[in-house]
Structure formats: structure tokens, C-alpha cells
PDB file of N, CA, C, O and CB in Angstrom:
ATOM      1  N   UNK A   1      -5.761  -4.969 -48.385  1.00  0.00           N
ATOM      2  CA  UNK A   1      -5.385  -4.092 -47.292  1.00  0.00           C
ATOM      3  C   UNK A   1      -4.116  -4.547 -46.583  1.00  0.00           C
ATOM      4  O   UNK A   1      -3.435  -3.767 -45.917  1.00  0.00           O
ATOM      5  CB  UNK A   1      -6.510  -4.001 -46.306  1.00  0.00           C
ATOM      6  N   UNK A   2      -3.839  -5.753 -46.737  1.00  0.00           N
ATOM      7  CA  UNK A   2      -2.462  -6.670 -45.983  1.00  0.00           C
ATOM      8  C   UNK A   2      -1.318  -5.990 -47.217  1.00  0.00           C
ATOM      9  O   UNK A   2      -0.301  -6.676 -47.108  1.00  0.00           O
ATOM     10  CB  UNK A   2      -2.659  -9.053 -46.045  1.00  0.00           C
ATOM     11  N   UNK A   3      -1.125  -5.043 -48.203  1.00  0.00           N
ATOM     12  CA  UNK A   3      -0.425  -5.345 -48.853  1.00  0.00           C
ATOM     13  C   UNK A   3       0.729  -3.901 -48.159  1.00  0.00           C
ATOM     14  O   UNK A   3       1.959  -3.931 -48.206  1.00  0.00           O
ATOM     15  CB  UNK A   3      -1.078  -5.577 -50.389  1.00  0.00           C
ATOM     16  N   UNK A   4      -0.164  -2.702 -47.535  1.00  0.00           N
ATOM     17  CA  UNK A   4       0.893  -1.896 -47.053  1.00  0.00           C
ATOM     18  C   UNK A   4       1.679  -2.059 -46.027  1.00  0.00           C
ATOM     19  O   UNK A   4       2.813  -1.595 -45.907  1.00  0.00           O
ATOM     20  CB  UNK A   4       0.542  -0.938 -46.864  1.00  0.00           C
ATOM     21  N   UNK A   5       0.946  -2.888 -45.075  1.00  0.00           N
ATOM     22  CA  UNK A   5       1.833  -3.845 -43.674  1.00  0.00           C
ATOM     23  C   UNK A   5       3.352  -4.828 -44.254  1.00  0.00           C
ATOM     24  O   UNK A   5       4.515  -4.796 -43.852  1.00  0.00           O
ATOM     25  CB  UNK A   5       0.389  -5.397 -42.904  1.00  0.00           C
ATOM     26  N   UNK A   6       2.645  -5.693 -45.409  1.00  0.00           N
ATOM     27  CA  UNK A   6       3.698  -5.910 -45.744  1.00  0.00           C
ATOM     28  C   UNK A   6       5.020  -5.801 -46.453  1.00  0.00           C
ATOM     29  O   UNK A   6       5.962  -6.577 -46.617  1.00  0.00           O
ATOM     30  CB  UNK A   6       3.470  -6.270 -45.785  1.00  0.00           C
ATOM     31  N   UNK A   7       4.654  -4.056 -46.964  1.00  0.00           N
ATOM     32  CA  UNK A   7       5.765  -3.481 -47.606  1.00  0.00           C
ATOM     33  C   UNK A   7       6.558  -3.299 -46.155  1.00  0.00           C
ATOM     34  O   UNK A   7       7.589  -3.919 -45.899  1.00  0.00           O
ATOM     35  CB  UNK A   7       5.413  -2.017 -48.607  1.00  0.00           C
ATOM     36  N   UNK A   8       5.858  -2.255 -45.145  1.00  0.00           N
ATOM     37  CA  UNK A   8       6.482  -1.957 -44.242  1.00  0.00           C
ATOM     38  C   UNK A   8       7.435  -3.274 -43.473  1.00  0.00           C
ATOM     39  O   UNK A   8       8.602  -3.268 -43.080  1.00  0.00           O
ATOM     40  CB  UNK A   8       5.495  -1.298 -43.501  1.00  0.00           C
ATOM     41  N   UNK A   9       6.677  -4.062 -43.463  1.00  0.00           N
ATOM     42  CA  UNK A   9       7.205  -5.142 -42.531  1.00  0.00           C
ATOM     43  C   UNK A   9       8.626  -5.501 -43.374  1.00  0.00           C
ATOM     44  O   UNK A   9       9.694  -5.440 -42.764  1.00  0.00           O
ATOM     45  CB  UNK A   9       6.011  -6.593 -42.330  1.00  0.00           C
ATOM     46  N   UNK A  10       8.606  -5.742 -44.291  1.00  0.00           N
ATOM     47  CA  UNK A  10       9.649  -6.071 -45.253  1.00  0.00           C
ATOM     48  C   UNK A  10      10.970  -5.219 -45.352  1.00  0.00           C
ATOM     49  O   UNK A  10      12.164  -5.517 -45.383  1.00  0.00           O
ATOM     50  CB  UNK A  10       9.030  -6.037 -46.516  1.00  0.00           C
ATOM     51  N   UNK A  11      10.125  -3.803 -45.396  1.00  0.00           N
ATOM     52  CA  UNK A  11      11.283  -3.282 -45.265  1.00  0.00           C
ATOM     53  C   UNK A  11      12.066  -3.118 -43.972  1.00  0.00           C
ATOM     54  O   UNK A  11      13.281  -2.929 -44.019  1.00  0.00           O
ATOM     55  CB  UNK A  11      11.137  -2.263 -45.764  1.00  0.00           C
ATOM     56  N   UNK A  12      11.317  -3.193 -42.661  1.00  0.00           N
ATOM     57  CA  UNK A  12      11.809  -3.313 -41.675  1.00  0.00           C
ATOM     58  C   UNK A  12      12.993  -3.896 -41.438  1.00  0.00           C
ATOM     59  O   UNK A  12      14.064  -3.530 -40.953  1.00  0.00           O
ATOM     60  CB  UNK A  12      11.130  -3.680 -41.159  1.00  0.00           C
ATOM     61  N   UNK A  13      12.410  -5.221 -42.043  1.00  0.00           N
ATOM     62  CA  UNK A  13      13.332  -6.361 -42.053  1.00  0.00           C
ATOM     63  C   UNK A  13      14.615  -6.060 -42.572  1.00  0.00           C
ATOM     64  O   UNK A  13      15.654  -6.189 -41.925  1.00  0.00           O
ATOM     65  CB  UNK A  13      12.816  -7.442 -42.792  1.00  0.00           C
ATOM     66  N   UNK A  14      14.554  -5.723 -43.553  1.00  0.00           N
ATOM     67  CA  UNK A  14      15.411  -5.182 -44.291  1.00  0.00           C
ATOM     68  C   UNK A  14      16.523  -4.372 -43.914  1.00  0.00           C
ATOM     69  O   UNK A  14      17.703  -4.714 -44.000  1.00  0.00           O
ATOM     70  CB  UNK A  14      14.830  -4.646 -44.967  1.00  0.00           C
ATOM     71  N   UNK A  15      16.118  -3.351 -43.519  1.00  0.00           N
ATOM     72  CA  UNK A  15      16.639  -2.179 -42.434  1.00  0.00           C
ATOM     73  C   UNK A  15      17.746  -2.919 -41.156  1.00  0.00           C
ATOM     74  O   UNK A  15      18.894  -2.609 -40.836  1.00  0.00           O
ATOM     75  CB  UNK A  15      14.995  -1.426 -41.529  1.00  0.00           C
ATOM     76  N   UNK A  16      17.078  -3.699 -40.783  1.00  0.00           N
ATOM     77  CA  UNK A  16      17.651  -4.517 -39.408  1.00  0.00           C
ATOM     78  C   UNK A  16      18.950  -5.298 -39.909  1.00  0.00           C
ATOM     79  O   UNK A  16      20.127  -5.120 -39.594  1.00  0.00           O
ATOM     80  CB  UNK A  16      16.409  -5.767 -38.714  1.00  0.00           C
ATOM     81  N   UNK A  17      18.291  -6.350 -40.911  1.00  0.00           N
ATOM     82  CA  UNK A  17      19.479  -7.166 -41.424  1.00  0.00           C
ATOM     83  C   UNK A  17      20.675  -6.211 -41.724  1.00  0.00           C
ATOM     84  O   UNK A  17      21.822  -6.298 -41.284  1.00  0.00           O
ATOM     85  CB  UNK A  17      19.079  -7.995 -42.782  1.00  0.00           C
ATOM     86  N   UNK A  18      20.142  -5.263 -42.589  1.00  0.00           N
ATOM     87  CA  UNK A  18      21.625  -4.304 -43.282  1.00  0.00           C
ATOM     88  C   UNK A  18      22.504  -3.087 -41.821  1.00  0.00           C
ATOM     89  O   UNK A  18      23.429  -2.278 -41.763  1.00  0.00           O
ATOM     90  CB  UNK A  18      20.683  -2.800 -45.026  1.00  0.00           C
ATOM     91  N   UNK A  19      21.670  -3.563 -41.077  1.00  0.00           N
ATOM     92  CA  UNK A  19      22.109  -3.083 -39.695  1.00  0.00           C
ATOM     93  C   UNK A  19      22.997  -3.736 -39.113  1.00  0.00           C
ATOM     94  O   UNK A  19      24.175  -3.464 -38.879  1.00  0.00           O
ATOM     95  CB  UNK A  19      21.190  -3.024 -38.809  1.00  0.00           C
ATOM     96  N   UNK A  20      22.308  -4.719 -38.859  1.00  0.00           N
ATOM     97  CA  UNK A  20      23.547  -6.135 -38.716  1.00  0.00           C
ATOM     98  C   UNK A  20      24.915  -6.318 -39.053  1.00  0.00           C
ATOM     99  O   UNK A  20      26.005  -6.553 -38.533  1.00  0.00           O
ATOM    100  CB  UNK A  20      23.217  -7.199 -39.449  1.00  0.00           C
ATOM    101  N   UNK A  21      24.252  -6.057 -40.414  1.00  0.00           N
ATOM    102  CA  UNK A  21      25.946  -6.759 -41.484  1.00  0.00           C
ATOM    103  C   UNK A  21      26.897  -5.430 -41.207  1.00  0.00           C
ATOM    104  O   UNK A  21      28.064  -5.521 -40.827  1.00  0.00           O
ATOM    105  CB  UNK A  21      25.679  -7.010 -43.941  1.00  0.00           C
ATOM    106  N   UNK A  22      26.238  -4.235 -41.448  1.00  0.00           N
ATOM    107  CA  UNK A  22      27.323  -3.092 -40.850  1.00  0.00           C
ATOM    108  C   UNK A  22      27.682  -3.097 -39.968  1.00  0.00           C
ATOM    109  O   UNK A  22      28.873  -2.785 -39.968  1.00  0.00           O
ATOM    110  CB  UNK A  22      27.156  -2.008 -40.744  1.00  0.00           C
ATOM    111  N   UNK A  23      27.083  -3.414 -38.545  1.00  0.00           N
ATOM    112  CA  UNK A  23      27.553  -3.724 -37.149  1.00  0.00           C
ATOM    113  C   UNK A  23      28.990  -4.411 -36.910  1.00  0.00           C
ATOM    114  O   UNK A  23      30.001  -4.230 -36.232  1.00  0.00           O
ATOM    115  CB  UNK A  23      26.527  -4.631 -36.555  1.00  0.00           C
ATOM    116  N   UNK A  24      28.382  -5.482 -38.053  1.00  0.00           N
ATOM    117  CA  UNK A  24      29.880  -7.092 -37.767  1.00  0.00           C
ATOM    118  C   UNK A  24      30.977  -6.734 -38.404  1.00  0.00           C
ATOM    119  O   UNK A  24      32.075  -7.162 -38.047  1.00  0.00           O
ATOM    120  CB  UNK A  24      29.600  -8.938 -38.602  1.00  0.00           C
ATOM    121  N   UNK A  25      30.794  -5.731 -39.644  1.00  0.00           N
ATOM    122  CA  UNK A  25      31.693  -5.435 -40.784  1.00  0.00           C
ATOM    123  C   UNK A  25      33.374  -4.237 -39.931  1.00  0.00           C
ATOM    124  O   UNK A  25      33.421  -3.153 -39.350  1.00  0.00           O
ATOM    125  CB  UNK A  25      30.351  -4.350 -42.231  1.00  0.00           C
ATOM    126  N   UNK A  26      33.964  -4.824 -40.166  1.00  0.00           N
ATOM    127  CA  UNK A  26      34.970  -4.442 -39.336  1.00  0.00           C
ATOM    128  C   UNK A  26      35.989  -3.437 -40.868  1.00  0.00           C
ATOM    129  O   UNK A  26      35.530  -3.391 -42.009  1.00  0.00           O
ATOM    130  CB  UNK A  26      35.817  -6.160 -38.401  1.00  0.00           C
ATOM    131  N   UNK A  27      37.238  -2.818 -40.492  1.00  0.00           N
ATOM    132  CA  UNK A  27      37.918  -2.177 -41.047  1.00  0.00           C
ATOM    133  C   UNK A  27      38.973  -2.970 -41.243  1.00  0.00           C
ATOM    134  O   UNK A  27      39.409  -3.600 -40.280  1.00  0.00           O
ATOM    135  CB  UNK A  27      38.064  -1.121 -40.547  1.00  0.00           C
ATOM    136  N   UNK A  28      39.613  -3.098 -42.591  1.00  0.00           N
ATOM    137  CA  UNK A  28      40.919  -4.066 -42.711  1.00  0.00           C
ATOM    138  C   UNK A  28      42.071  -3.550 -42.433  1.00  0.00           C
ATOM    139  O   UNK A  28      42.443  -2.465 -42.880  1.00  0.00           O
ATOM    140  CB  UNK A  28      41.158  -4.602 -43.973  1.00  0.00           C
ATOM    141  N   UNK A  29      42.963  -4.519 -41.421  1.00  0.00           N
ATOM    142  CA  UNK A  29      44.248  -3.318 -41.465  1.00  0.00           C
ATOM    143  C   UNK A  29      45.118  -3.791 -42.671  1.00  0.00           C
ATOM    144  O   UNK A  29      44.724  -4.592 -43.519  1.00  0.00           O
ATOM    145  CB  UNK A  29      45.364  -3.261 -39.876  1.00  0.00           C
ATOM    146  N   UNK A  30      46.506  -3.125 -42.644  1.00  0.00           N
ATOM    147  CA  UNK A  30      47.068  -2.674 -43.374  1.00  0.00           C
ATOM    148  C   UNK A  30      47.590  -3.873 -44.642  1.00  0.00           C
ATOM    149  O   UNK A  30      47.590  -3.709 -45.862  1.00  0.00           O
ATOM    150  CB  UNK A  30      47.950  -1.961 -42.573  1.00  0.00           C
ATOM    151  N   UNK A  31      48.050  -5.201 -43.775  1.00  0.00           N
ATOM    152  CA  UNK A  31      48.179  -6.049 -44.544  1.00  0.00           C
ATOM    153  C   UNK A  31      47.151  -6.401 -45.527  1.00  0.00           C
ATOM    154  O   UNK A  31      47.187  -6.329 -46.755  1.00  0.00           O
ATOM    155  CB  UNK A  31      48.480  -6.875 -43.914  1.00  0.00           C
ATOM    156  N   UNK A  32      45.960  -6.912 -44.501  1.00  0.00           N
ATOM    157  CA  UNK A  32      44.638  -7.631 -45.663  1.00  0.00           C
ATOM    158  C   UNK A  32      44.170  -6.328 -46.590  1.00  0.00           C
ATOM    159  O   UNK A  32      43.233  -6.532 -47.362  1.00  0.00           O
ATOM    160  CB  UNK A  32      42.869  -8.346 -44.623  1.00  0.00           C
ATOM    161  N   UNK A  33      44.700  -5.151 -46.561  1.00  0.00           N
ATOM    162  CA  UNK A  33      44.471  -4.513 -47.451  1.00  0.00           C
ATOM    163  C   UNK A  33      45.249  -4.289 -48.619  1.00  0.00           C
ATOM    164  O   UNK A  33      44.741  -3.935 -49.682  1.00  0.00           O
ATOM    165  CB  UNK A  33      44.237  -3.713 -47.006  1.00  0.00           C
ATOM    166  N   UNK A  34      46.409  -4.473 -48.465  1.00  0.00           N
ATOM    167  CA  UNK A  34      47.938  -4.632 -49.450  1.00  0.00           C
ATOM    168  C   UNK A  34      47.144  -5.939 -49.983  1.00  0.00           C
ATOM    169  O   UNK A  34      46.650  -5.874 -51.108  1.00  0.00           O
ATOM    170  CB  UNK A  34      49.937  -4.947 -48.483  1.00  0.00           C
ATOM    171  N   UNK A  35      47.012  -7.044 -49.269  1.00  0.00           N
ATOM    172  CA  UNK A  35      46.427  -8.366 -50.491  1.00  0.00           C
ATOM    173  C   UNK A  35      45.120  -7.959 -51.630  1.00  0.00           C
ATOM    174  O   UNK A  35      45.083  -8.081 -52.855  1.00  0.00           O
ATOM    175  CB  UNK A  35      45.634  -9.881 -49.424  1.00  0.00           C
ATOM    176  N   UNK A  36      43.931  -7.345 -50.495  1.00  0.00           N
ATOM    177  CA  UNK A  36      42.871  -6.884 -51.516  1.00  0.00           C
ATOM    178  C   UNK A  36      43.329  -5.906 -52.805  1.00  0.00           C
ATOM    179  O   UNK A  36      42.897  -5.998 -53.954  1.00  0.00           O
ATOM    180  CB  UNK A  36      41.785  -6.082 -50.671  1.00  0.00           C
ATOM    181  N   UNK A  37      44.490  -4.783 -52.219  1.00  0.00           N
ATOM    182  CA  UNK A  37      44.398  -3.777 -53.367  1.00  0.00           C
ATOM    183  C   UNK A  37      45.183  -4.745 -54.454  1.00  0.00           C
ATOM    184  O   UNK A  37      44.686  -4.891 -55.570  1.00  0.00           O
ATOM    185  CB  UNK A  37      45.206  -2.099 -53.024  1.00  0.00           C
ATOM    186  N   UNK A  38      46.355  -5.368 -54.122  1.00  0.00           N
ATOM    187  CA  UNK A  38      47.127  -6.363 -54.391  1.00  0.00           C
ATOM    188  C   UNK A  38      46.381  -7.599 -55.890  1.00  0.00           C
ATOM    189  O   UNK A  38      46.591  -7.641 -57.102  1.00  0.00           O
ATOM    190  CB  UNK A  38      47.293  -7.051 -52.744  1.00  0.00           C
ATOM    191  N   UNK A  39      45.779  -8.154 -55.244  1.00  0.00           N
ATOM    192  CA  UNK A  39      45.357  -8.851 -56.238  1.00  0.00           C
ATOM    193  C   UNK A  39      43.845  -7.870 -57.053  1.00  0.00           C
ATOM    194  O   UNK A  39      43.233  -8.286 -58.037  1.00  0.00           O
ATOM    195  CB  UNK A  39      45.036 -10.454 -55.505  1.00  0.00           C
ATOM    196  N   UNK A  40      43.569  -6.678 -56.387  1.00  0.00           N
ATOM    197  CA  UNK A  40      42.775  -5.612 -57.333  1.00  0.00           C
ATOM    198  C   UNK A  40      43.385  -5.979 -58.416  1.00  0.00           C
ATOM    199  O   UNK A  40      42.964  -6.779 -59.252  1.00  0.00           O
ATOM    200  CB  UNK A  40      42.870  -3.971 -57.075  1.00  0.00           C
ATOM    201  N   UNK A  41      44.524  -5.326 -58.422  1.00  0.00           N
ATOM    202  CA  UNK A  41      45.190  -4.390 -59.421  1.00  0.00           C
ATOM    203  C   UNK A  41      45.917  -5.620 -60.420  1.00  0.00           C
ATOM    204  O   UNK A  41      46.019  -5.410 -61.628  1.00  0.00           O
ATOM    205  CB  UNK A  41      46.435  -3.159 -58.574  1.00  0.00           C
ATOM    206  N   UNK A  42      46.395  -6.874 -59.827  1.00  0.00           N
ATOM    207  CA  UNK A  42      46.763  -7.843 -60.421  1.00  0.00           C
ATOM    208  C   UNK A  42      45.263  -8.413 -61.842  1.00  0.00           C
ATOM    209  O   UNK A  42      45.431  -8.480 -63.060  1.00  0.00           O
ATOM    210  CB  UNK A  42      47.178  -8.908 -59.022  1.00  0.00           C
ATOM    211  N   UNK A  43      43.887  -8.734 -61.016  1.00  0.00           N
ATOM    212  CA  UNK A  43      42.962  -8.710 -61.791  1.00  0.00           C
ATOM    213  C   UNK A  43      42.722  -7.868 -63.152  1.00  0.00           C
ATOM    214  O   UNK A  43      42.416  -8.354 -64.241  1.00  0.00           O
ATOM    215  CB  UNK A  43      42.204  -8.525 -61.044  1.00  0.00           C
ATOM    216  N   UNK A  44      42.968  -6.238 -62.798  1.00  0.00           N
ATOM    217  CA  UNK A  44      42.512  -4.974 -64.088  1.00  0.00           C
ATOM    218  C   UNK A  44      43.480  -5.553 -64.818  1.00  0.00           C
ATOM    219  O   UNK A  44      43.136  -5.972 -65.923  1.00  0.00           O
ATOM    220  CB  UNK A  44      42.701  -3.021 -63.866  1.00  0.00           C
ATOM    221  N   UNK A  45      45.320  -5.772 -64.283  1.00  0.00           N
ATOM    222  CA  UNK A  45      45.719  -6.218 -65.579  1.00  0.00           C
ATOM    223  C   UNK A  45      45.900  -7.246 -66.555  1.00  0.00           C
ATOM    224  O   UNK A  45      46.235  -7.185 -67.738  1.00  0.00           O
ATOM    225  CB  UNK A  45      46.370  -6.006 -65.596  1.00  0.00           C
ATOM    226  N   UNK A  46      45.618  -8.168 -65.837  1.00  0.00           N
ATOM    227  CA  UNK A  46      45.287  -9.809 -66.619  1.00  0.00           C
ATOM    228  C   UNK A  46      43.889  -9.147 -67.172  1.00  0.00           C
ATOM    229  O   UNK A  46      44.246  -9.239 -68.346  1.00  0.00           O
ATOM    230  CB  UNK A  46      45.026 -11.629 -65.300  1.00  0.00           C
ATOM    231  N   UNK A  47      42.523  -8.526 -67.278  1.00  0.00           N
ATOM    232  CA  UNK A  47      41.634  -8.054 -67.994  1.00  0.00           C
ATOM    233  C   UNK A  47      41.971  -7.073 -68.695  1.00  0.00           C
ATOM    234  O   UNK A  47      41.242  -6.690 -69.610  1.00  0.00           O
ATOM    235  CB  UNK A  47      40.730  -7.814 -67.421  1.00  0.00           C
ATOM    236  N   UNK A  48      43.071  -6.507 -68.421  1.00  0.00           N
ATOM    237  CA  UNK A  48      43.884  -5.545 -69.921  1.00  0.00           C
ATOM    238  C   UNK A  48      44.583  -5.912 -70.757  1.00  0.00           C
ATOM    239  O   UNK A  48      44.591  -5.252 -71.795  1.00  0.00           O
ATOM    240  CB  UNK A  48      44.757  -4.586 -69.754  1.00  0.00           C
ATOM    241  N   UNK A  49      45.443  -7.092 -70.655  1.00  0.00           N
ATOM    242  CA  UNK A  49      45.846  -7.902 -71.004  1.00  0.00           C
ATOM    243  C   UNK A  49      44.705  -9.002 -72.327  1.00  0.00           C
ATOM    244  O   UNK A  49      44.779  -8.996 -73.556  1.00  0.00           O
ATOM    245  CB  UNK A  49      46.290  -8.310 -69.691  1.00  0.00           C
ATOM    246  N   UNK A  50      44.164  -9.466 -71.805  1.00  0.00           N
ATOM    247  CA  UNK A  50      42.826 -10.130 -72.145  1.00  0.00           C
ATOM    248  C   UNK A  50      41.779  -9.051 -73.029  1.00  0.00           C
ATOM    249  O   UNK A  50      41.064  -9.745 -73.752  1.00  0.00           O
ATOM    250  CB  UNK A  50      42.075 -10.610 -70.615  1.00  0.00           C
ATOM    251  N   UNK A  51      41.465  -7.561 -73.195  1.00  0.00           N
ATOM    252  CA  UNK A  51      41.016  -7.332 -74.387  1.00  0.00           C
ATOM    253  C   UNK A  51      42.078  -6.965 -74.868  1.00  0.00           C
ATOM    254  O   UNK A  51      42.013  -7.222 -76.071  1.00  0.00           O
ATOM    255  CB  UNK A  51      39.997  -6.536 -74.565  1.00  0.00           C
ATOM    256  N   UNK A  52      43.476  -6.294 -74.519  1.00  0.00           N
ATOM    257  CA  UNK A  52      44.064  -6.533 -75.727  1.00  0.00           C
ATOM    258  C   UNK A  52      44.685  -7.589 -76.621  1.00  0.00           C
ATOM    259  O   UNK A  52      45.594  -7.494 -77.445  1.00  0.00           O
ATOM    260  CB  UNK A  52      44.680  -5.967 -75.654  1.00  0.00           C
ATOM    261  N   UNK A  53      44.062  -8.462 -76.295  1.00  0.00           N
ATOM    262  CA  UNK A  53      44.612 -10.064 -77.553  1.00  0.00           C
ATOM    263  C   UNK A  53      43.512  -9.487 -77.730  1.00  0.00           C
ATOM    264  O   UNK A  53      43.594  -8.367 -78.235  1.00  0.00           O
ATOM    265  CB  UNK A  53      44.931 -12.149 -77.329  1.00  0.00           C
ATOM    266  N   UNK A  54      41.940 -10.078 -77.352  1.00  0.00           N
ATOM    267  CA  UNK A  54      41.250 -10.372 -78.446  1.00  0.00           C
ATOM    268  C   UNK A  54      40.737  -8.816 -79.417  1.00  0.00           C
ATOM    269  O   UNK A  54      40.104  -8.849 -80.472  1.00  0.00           O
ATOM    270  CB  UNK A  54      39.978 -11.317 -77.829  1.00  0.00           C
ATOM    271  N   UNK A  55      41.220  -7.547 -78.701  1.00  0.00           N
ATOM    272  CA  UNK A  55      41.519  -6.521 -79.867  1.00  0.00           C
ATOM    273  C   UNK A  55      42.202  -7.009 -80.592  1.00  0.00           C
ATOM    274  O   UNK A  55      41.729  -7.050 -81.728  1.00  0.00           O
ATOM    275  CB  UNK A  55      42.085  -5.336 -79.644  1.00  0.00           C
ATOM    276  N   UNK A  56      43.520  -7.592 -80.441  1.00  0.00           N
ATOM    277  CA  UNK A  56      44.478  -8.006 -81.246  1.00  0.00           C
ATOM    278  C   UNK A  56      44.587  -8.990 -82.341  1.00  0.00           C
ATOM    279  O   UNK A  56      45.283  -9.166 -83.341  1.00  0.00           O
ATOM    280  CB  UNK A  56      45.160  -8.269 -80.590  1.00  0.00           C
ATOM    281  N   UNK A  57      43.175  -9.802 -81.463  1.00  0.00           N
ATOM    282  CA  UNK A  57      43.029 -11.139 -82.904  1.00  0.00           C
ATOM    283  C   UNK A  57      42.009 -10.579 -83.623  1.00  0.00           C
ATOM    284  O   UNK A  57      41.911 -10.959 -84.790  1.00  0.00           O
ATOM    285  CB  UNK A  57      42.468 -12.995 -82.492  1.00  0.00           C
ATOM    286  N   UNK A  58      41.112  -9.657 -83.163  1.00  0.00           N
ATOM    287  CA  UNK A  58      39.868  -9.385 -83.877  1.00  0.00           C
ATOM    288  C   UNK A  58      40.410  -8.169 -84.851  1.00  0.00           C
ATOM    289  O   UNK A  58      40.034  -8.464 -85.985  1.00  0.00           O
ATOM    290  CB  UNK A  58      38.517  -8.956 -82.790  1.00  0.00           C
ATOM    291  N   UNK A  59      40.913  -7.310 -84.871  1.00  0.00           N
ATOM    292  CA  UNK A  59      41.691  -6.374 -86.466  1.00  0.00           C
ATOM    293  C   UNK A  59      41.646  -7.811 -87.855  1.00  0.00           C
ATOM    294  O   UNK A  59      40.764  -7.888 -88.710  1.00  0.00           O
ATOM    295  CB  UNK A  59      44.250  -5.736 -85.994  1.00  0.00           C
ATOM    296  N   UNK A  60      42.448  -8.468 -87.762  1.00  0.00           N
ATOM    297  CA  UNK A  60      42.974  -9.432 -88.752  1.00  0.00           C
ATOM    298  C   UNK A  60      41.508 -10.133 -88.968  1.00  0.00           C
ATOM    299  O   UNK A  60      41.035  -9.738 -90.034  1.00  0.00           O
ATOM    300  CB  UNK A  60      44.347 -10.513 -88.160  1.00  0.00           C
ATOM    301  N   UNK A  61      40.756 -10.928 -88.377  1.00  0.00           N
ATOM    302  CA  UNK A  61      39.476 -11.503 -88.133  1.00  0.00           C
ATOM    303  C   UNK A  61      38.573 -10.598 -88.960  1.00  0.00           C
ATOM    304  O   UNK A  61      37.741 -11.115 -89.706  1.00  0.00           O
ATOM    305  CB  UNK A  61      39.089 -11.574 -86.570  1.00  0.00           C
ATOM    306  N   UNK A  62      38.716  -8.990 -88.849  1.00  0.00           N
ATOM    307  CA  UNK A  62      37.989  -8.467 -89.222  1.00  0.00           C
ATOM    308  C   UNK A  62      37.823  -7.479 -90.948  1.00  0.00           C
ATOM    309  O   UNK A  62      36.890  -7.123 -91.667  1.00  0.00           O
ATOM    310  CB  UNK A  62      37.976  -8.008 -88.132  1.00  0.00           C
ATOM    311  N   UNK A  63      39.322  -7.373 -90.968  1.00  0.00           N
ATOM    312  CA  UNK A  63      39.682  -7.479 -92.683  1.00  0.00           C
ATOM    313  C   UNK A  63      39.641  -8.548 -93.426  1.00  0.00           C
ATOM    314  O   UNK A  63      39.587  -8.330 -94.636  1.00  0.00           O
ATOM    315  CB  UNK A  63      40.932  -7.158 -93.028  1.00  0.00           C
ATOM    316  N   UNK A  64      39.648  -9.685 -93.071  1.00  0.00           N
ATOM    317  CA  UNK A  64      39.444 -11.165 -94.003  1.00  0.00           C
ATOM    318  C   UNK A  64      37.831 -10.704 -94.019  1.00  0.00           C
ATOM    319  O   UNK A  64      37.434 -10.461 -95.158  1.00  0.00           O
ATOM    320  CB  UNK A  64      39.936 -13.130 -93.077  1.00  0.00           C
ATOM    321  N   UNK A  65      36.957 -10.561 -93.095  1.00  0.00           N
ATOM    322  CA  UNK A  65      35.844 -10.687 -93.163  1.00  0.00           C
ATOM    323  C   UNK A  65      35.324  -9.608 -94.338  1.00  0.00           C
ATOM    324  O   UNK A  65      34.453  -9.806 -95.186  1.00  0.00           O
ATOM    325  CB  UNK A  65      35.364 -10.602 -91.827  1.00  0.00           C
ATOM    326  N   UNK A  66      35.896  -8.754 -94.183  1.00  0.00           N
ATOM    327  CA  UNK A  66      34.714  -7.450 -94.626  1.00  0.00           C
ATOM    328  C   UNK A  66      36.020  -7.157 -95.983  1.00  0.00           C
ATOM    329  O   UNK A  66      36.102  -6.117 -96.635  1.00  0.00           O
ATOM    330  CB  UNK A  66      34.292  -5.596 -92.951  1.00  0.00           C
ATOM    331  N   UNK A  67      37.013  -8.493 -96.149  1.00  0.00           N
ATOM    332  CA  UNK A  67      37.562  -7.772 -97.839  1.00  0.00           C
ATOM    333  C   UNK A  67      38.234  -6.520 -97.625  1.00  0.00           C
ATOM    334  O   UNK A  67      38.355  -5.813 -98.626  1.00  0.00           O
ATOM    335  CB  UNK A  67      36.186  -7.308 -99.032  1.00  0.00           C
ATOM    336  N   UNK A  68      38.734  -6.058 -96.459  1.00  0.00           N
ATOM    337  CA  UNK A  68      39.685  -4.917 -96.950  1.00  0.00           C
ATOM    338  C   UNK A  68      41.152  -5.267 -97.054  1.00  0.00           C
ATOM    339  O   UNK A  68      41.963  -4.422 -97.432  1.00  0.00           O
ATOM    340  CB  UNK A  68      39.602  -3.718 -96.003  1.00  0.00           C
TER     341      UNK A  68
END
């Protein structure tokens, strides 16, 4: 019978904390947002970069293998 109290209670909790963190969570201005989008966009392309080698090593890797 303790087990529906403690869904509720839990989620309460829950509720409050994520209340919290939105409360404190502020809006970035313009600079700290030029750094975030900034090194975004720096990240996608060092990871575009990065599958295309190993697309690039894996073609060759993959005709030795399979004999064509």
C-alpha cells in the first residue's frame, strides 16, 4: 500500500527540483552565445571531418577484404 505514496512523493520531488533548475537557468547573452554556437559548429565539423577519413580508409579496407 506504501507503493502509490511513493510514486507520488517521488514525483513531487521531482517536479520541485526541475522547478528549481528552471528558476536559476538564466538566458545567454550575445557573446556566451557566439562561443556556444561557435565551438557547436566547430565540433559537427571536426565529426565530419572524422567519418570522412574513416569512410575514406574503410572503401580500400573493404575491397582487399571482400576480393573486388
Amino acid at each position: 500500500m506504501s507503493e502509490p505514496h511513493w510514486l507520488v512523493s517521488e514525483s513531487l520531488r521531482w517536479y520541485h527540483d526541475s522547478a528549481r533548475l528552471v528558476s536559476k537557468c538564466t538566458k545567454p547573452d550575445y557573446e556566451e552565445f557566439k562561443k556556444i554556437a561557435l565551438s557547436t559548429g566547430m565540433g559537427m565539423v571536426v565529426m565530419g571531418f572524422v567519418g570522412f577519413f574513416v569512410k575514406l580508409l574503410h572503401i580500400p579496407i573493404n575491397n582487399i577484404l571482400m576480393g573486388v
